[in-house]
MARMAR-540900 format. One record per residue: residue number from 1; residue in three letters; x negated, y negated, z of N, C-alpha, C, CB in turn. Coordinates in steps of 0.001 Angstrom, whole numbers. Each point is the difference from the previous one (the first is absolute). Glycine has a CB too. Example, Ala and Ser with C-alpha at 12.3 -4.5 7.8 and 13.67 -1.06 7.14 Angstrom:
ATOM,k,r,n.xx,n.yy,n.zz,ca.xx,ca.yy,ca.zz,c.xx,c.yy,c.zz,cb.xx,cb.yy,cb.zz
ATOM,1,ala,-13190,5690,7800,890,-1190,0,-900,-1200,0,1892,1173,1246
ATOM,2,ser,-1542,-2223,-1966,-820,-1190,60,770,-1090,730,-1184,628,-2145
REM end
This chain:
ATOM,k,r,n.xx,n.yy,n.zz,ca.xx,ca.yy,ca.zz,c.xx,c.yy,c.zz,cb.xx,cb.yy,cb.zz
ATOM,1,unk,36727,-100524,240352,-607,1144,-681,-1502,-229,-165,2170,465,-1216
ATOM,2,unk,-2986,383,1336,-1438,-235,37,-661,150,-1260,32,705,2179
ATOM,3,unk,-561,-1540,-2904,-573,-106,-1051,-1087,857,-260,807,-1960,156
ATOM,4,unk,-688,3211,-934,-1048,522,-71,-1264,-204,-609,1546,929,389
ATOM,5,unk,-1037,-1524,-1578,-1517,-128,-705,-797,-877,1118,811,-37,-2840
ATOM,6,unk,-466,-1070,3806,-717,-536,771,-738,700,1003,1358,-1471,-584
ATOM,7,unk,-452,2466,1349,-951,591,714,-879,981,-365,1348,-608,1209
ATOM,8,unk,-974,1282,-2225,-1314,855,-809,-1333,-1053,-498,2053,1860,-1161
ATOM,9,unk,-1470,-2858,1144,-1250,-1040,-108,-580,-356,952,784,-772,-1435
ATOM,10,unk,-214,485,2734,-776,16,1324,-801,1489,42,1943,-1686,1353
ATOM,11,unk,-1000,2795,-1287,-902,1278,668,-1348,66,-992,2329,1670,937
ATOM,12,unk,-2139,-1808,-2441,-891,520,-1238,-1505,-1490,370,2775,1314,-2503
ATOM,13,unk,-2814,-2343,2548,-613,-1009,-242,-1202,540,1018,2026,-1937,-806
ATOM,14,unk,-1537,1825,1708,-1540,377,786,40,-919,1058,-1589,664,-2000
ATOM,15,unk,2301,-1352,2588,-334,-1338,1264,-262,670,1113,1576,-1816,-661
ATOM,16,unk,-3024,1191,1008,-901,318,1119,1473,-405,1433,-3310,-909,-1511
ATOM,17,unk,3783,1559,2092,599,-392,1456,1383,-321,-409,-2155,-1045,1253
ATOM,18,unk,2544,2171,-2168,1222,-151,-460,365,1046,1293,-34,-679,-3032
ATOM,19,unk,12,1024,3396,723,1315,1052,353,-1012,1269,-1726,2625,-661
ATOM,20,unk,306,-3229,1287,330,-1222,814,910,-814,257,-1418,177,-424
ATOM,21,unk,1649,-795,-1085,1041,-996,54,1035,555,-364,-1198,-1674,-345
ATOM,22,unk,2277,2488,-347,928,411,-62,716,751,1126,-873,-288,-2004
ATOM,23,unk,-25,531,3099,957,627,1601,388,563,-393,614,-1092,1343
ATOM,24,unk,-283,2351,-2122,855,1006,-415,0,-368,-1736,1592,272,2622
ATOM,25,unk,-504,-360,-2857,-208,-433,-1654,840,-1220,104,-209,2431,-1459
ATOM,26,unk,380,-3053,391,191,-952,-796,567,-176,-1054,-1269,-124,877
ATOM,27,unk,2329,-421,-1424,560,310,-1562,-224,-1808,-138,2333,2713,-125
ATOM,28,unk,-2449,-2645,-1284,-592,-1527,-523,1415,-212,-1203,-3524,305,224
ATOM,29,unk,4439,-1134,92,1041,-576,-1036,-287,-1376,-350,1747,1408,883
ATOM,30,unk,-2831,-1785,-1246,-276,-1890,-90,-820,407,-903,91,-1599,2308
ATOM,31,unk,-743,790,-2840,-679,-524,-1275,-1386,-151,629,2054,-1343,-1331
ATOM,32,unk,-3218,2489,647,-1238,-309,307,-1259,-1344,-940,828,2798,878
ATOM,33,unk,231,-3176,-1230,-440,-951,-1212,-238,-1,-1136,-513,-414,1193
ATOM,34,unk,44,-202,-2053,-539,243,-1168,-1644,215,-391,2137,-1188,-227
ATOM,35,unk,-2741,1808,309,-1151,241,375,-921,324,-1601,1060,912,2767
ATOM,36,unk,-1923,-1623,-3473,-676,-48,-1016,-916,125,-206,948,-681,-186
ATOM,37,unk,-1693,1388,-1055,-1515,527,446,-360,-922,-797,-300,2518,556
ATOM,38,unk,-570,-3816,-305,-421,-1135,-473,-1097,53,-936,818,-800,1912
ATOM,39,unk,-414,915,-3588,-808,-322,-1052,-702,-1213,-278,1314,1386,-609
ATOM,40,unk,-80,-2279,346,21,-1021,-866,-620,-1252,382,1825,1041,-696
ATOM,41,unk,-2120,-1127,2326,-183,-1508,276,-1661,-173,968,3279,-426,108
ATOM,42,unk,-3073,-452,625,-950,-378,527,-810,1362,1396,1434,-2839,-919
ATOM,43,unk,181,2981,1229,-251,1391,925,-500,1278,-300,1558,-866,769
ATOM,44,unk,-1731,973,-2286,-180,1235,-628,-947,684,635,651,-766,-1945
ATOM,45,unk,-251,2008,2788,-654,707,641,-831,1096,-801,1648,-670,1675
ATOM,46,unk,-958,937,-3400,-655,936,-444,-951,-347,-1007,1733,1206,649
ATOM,47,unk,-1790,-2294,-668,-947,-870,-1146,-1095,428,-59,833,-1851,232
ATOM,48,unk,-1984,2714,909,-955,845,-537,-387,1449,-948,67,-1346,1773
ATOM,49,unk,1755,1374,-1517,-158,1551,-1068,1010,-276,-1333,-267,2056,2335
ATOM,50,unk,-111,-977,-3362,453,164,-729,1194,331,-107,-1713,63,-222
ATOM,51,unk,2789,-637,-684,866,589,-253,420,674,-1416,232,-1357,1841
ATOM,52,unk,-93,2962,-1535,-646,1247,-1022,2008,140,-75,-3488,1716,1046
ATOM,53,unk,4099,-898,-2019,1219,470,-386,-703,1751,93,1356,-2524,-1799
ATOM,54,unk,103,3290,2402,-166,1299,306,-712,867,-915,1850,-382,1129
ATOM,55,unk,-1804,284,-2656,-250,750,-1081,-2087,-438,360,3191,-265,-2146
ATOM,56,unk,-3702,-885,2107,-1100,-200,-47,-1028,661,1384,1101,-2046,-1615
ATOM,57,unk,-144,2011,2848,-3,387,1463,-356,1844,-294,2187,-2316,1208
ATOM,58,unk,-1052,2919,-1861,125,1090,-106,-659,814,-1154,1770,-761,1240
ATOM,59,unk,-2171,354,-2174,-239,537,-1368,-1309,945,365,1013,-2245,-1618
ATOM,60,unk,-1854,1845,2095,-1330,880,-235,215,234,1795,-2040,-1223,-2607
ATOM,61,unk,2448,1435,3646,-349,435,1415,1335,427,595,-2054,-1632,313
ATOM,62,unk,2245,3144,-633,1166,65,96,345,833,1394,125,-318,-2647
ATOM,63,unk,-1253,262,3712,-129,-221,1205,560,-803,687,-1414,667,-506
ATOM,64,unk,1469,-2154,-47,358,-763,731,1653,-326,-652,-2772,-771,754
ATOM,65,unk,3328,1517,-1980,1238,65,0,530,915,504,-132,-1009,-1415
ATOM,66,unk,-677,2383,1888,802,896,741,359,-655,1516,-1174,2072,-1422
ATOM,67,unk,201,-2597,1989,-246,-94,1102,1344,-1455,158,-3136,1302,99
ATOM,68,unk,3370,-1967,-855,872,-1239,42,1706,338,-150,-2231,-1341,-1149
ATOM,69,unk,2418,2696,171,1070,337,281,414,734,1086,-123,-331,-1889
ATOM,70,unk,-983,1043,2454,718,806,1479,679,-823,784,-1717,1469,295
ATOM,71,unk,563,-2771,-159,-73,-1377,1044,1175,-663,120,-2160,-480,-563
ATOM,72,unk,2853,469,-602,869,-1005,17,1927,1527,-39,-2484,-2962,-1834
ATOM,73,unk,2229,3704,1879,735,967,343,1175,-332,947,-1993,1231,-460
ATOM,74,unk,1209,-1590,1863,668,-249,1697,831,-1683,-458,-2631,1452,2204
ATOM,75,unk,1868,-2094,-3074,87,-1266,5,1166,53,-687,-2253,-839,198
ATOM,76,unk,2588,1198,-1215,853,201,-1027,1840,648,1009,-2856,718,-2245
ATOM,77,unk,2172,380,3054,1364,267,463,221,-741,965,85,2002,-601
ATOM,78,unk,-613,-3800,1201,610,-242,916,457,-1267,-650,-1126,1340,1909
ATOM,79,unk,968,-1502,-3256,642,-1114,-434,-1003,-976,-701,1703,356,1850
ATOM,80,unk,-2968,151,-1745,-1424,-1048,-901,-32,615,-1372,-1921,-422,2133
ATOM,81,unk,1895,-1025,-2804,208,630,-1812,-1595,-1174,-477,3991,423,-738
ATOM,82,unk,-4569,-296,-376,-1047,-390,-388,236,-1369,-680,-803,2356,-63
ATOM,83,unk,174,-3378,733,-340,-1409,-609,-205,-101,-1120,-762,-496,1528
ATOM,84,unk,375,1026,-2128,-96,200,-1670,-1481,1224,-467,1092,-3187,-333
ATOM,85,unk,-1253,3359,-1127,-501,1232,-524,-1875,-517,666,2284,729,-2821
ATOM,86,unk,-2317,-1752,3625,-1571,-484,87,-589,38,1451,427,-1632,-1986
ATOM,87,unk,-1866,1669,2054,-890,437,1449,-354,-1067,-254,-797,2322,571
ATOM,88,unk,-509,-2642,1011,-930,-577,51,-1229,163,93,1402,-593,387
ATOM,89,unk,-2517,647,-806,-980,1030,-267,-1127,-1047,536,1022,1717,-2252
ATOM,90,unk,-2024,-1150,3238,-1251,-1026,577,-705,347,-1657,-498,329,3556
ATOM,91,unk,-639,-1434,-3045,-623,-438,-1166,-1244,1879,-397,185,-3845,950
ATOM,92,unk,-561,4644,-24,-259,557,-90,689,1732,-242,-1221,-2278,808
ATOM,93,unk,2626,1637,-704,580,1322,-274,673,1026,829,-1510,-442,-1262
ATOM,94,unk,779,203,2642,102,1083,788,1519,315,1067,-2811,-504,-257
ATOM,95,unk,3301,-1348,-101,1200,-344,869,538,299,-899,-177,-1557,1562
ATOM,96,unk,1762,1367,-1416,1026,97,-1157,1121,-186,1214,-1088,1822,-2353
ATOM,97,unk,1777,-2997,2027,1843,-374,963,502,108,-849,149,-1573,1629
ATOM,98,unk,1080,2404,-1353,1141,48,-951,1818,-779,1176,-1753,3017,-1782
ATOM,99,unk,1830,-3743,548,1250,-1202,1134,1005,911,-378,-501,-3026,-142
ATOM,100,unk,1385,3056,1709,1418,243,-359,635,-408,1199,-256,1890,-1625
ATOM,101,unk,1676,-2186,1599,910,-813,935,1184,698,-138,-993,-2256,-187
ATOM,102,unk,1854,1786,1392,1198,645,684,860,-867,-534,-789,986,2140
ATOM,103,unk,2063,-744,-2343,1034,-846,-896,1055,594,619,-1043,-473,-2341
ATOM,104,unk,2193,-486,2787,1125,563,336,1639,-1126,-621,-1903,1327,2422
ATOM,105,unk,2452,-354,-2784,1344,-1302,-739,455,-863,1043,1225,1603,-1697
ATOM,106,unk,-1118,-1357,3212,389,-1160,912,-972,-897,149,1344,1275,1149
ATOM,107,unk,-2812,-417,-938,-918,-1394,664,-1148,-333,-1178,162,797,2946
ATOM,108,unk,43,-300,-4059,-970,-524,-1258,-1676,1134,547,1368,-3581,-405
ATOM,109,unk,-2007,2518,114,-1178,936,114,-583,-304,1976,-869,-317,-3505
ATOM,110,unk,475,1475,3768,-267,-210,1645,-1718,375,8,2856,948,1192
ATOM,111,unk,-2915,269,-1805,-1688,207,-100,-893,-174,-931,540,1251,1098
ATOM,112,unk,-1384,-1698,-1365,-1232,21,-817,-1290,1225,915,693,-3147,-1012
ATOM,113,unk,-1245,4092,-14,-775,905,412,-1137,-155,-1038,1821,1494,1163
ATOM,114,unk,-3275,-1359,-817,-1103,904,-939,-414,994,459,-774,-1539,-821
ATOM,115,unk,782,2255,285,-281,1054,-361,-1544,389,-17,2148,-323,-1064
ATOM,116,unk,-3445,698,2120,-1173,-235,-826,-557,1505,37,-527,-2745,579
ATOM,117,unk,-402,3292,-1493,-832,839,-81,-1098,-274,-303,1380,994,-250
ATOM,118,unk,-2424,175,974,-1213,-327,-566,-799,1660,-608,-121,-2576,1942
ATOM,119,unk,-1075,1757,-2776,-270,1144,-624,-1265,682,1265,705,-1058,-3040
ATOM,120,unk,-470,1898,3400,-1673,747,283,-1002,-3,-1097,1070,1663,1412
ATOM,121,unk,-2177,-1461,-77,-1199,151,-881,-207,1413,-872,-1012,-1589,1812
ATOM,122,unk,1704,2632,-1138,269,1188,-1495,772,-453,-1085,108,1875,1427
ATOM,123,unk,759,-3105,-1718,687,-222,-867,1585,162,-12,-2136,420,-744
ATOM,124,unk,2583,711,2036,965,-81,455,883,-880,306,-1030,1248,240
ATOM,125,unk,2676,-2174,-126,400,-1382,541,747,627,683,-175,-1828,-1492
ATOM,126,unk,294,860,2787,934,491,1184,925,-933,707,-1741,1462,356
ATOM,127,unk,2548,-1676,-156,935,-1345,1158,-914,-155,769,2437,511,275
ATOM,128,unk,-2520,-1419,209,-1144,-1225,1096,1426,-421,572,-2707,-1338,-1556
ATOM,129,unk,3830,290,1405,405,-720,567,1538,-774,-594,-2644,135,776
ATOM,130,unk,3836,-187,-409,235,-604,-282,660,-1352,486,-490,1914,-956
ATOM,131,unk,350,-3034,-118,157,-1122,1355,1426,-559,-381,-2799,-936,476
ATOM,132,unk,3261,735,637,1588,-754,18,-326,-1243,-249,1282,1259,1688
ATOM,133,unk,1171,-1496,-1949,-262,-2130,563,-830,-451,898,2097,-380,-101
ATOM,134,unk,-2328,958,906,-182,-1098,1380,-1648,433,-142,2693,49,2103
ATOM,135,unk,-3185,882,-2524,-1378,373,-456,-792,-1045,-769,882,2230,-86
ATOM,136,unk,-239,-2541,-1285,54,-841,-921,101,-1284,229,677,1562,-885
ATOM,137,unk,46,-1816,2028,693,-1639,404,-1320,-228,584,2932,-34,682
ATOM,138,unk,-3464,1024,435,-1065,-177,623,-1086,-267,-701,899,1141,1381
ATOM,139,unk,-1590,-466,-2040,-935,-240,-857,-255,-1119,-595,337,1786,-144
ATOM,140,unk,1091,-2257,-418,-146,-1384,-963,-251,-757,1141,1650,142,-2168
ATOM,141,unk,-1088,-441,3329,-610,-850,1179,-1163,-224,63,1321,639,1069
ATOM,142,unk,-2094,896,-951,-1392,-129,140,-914,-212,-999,525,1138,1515
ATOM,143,unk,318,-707,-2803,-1210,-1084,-1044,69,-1188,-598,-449,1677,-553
ATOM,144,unk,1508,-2346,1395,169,-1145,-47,-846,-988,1027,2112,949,-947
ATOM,145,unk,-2005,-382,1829,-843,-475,1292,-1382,-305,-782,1203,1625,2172
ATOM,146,unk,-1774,-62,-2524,-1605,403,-203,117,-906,-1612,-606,3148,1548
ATOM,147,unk,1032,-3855,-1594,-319,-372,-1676,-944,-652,60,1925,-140,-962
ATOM,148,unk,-2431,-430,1732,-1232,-960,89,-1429,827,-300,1377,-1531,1907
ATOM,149,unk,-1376,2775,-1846,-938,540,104,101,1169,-1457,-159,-703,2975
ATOM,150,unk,877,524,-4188,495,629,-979,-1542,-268,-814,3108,-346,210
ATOM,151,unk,-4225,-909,-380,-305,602,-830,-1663,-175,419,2327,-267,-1731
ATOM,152,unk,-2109,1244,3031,-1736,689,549,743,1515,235,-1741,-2419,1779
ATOM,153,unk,2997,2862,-1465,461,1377,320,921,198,-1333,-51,-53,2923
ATOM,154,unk,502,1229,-3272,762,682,-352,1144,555,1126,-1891,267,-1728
ATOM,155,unk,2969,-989,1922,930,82,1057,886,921,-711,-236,-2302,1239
ATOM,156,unk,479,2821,-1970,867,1607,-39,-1143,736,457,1810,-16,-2168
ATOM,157,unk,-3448,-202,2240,-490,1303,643,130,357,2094,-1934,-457,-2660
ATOM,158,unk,2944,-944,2911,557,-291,1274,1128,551,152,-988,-1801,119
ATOM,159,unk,1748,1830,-1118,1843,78,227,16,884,-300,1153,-1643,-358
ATOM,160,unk,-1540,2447,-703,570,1547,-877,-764,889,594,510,-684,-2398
ATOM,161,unk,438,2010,2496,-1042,1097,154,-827,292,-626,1109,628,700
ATOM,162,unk,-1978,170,-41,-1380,657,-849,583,1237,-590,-2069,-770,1645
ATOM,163,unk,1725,1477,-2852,327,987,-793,-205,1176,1109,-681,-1135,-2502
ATOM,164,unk,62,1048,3433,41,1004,555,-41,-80,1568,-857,744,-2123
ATOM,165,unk,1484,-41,2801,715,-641,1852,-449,1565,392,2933,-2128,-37
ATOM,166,unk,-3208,1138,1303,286,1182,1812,1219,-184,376,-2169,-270,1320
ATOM,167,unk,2434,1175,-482,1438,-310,104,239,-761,1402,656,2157,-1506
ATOM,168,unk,157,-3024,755,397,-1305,1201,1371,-421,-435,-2513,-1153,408
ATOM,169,unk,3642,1647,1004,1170,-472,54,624,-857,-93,-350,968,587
ATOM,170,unk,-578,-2130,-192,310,-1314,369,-849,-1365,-1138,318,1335,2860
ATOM,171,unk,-948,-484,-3935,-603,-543,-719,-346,582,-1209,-437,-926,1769
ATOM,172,unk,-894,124,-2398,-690,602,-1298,-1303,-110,202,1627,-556,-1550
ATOM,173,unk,-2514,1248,774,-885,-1047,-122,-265,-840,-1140,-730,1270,1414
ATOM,174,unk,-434,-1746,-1775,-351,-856,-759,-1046,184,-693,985,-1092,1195
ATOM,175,unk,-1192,131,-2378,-1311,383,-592,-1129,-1068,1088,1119,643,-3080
ATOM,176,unk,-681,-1307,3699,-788,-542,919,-79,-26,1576,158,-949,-1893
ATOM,177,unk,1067,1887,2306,-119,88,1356,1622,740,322,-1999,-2394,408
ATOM,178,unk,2821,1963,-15,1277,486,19,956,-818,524,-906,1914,83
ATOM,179,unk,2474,-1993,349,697,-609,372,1261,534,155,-1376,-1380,-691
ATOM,180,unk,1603,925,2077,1488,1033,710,1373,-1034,-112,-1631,1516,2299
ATOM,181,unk,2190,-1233,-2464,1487,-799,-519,924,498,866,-326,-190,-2491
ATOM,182,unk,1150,-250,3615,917,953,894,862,-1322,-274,-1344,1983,2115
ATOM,183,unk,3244,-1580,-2448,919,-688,117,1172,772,710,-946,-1280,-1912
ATOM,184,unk,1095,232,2439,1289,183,1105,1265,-652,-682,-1564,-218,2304
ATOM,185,unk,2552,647,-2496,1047,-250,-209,938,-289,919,-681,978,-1496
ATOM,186,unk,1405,-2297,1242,854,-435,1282,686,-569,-759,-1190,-261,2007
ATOM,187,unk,2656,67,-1237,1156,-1047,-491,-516,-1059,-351,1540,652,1290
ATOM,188,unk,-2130,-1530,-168,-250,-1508,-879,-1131,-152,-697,1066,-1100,1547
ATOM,189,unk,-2368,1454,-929,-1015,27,-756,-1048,1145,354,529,-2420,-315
ATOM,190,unk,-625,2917,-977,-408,1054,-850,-1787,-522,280,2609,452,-2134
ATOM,191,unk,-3451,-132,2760,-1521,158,-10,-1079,650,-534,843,-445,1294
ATOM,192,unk,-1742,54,-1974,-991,1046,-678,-1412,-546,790,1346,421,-2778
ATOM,193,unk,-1965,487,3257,-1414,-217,746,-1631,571,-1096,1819,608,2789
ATOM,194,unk,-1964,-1617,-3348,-1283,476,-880,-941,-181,836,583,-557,-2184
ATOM,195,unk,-1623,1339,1943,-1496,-13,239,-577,492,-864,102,67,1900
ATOM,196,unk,-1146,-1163,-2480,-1073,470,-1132,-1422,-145,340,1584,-659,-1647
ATOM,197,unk,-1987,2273,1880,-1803,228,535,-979,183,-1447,734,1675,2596
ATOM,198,unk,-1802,-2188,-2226,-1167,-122,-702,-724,990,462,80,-2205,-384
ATOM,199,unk,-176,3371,340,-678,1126,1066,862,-65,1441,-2699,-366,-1075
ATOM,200,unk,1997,226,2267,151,-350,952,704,-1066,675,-1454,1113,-550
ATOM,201,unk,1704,-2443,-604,-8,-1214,519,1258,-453,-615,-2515,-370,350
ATOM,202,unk,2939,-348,425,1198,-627,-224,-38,-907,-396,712,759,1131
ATOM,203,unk,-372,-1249,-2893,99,-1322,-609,1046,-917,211,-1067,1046,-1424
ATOM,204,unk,2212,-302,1337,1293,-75,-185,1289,287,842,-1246,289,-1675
ATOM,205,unk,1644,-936,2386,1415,511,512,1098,-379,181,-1056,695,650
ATOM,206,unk,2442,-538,-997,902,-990,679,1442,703,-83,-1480,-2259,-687
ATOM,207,unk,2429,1594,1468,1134,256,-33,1163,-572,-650,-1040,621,1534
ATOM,208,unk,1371,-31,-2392,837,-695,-981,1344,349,-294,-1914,-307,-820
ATOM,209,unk,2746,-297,1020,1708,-585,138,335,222,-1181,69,-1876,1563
ATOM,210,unk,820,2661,-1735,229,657,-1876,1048,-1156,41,-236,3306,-574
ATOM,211,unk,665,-3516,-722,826,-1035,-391,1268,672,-714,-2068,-1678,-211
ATOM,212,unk,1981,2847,635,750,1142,-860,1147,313,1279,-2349,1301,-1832
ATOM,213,unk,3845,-1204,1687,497,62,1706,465,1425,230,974,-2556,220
ATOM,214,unk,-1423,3526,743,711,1323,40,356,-921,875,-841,2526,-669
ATOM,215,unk,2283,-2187,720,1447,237,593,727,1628,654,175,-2073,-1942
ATOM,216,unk,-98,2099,3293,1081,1549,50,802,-613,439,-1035,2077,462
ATOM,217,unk,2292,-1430,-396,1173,-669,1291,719,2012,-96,1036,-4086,-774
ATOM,218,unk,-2084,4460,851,673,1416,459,-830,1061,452,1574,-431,-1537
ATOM,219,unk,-1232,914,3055,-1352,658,693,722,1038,374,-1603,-1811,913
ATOM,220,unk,871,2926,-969,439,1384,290,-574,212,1324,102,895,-2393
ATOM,221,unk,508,-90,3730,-961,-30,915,-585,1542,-48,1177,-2053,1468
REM end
């Protein structure tokens, strides 16, 4: 039987060359792992922003609570429920991630999502982006790599979107340049391809082996 909440999580997530690799479709019955949006430790990917609770997020800009409940609407009917009542807010305000993850009673939790918006310069906030596990897995790679260079740059102005994007399928941009994230999903190993530009230039790139296992053993032709 084909697990739905899984494949509404393949079609909904966004993977660059998902059509490619599935030859037709794909149903996923295995365990995409346990996948965590890393606070607490050395990896802490969000350690440059704030962490604000919904009431403080929402109280005076209620733009960016209209705009957060539409957002999470699609998310909600495919099975994403909210990490708890709190965002992440850049130091200037203009970002705001809101966490939420996929939970299922056979395979525990499979997705971790943020959620990001940004505000325009009329004051308006809008969805920019949102980034998956394997988004997230990626990232922490790469600011793990770049840590050497944490204290002449501000490396979330590398990894996170900028409050405000062109539109790019295969990416975001940045408050310092941009970066395209394409993952391929496969039985044994699952791939994420980062590239992080400085303008023009390529600082950053690599290919990285999720540690997370999609599994199918059932193909539709």
């Amino acid at each position: 039987m084909i697990n739905l909440a899984r494949r509404n999580f393949i079609k909904n997530v966004g993977f660059v060359g998902a059509a490619t690799l599935f030859c037709g479709s794909m149903a996923a019955q295995s365990t995409l792992g346990n996948f965590s949006i890393l606070e607490n430790d050395e990896d802490n990917i969000l350690a440059p922003f704030s962490k604000i609770t919904f009431f403080d997020a929402f109280l005076l800009d209620q733009s960016l609570a209209d705009c957060y409940k539409k957002s999470i609407l699609n998310w909600e009917k495919i099975g994403y429920a909210c990490s708890g009542n709190y965002c992440f807010s850049s130091s200037d305000g203009l970002l705001k991630m809101f966490p939420m993850h996929l939970q299922t009673e056979a395979a525990g939790k499979v997705d971790d999502v943020l959620l990001c918006f940004g505000k325009d310069s009329d004051g308006s906030w809008k969805s920019v982006r949102s980034l998956s596990g394997f988004d997230l897995e990626a990232i922490t790679v790469a600011m793990r790599d770049l840590n050497i260079y944490r204290n002449k740059v501000n490396l979330s102005h590398y990894l996170f979107p900028a409050p405000t994007q062109k539109l790019n399928p295969y990416g975001y941009d940045t408050r310092k340049g941009s970066i395209s994230l394409q993952t391929n999903l496969a039985a044994e190993h699952t791939v994420t391809k980062i590239i992080i530009k400085e303008g023009t230039s390529i600082v950053y790139q690599k290919e990285i082996i999720s540690k997370h296992n999609f599994a199918a053993d059932s193909f539709v032709a």
